[in-house]
C-alpha positions, 0 to 999 in steps of 0.5 A, a space after each residue: 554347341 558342345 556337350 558336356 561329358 557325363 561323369 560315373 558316380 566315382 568322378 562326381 564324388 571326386 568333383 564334389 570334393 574338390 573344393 575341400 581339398 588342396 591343391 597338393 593332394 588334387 594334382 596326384 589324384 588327377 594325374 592318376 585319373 589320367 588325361 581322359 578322365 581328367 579331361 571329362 572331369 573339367 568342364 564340369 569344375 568351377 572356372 577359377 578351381 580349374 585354372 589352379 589346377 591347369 597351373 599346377 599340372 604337368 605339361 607333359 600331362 596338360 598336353 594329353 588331356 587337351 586332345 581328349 577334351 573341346 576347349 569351347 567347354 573351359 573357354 573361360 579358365 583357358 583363356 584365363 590362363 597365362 600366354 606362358 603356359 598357352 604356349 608350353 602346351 602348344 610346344 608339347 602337343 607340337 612335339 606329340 604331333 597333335 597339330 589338330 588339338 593344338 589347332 583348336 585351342 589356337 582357334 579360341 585365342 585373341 589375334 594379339 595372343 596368337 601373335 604370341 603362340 606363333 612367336 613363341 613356337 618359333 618354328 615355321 614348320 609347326 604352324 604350317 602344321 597347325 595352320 592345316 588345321 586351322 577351320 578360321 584360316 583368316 585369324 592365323 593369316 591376319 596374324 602372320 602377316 604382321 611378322 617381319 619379312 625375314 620370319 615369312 621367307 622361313 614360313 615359305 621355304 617351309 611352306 614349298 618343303 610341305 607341298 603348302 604353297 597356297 598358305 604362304 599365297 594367302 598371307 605374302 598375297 595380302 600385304 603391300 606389293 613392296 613387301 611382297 617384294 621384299 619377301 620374294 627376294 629373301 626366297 631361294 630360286 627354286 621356292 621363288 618360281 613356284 611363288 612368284 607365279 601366284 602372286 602375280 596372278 593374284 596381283 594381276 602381275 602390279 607386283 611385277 613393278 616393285 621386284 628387284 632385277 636379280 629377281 625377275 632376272 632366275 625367272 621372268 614368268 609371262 603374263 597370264 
């Protein structure tokens, strides 16, 4: 379970009196403090306090705060927080390269509310960087699969490019043969090869009969 931080004398005297103060004489005192003391302060902040001060914070800063600090010990403000802003931090920590942080507080969201992340990112390459990360790879696969086939061709080109491949196997792996199918035709030859392969042996080669003859014509793999 989580541990939550120990605070010095100056940080609880600060936590004591943020119930009195407004929230425009917080944000600056928090922002001075910078993210990781800002992050050991948190958890220790009433659920309702913390979220209006997340609310008000700036992205940029929120972002850097998350990487310091486990999301199990705000689960409750986290959550309550708007997908809005779940996906504005999700965009940041992309763009600082804290696919790990970004990982994690995927981790704690509903599969509704990482369908939403995941479109919101837009951007195939982020979430293979984040699904890296990812310990419950099934919630980000039962997610993706949910998207259309034109969305899972880009997350598999993007997959090849990464040296990924067996992240795409596992979601295109799982869906109905005809869309499987579908998929592998929007593929480009040299990704469809590599692909393909997998998802014949993990079809045990069914998938053979739904594919368009253009495709088995680049690439007529034997059975295994």
């Amino acid at each position: 379970m989580a541990k939550l931080p120990s605070l010095n004398v100056g940080l609880r005297l600060l936590l004591a009196s943020q119930g009195l103060a407004p929230l425009a004489v917080k944000v600056p005192l928090v922002v001075q403090l910078g993210p990781l003391r800002a992050a050991q302060m948190a958890p220790h902040m009433p659920p309702a306090q913390l979220r209006e001060l997340i609310m008000a914070l700036p992205i940029e800063f929120a972002a850097k705060t998350t990487t310091h600090l486990d999301p199990r010990l705000i689960l409750e403000a986290y959550l309550s927080l708007p997908d809005s802003l779940h996906l504005d931090v999700a965009r940041q920590l992309c763009i600082d390269r804290a696919f790990a942080t970004a990982a994690r507080y995927a981790e704690c969201l509903s599969a509704p509310q990482l369908k939403v992340l995941i479109f919101g990112l837009n951007s195939p390459e982020n979430v293979l960087q984040i699904a890296r990360h990812i310990q419950d790879m099934e919630l980000i696969v039962q997610s993706l699969r949910s998207f259309s086939s034109g969305y899972l061709c880009k997350l598999t080109e993007a997959a090849a490019d990464d040296d990924n491949i067996a992240v795409s196997v596992r979601v295109i792996g799982g869906l109905p043969l005809q869309r499987q199918a579908d998929v592998c035709a929007g593929l480009r030859p040299a990704t469809l090869i590599v692909l393909l392969l997998e998802l014949l042996r993990v079809s045990d080669q069914a998938l053979r009969e739904y594919l368009p003859e253009r495709v088995l014509a680049q690439h007529e793999p034997q059975p295994a």
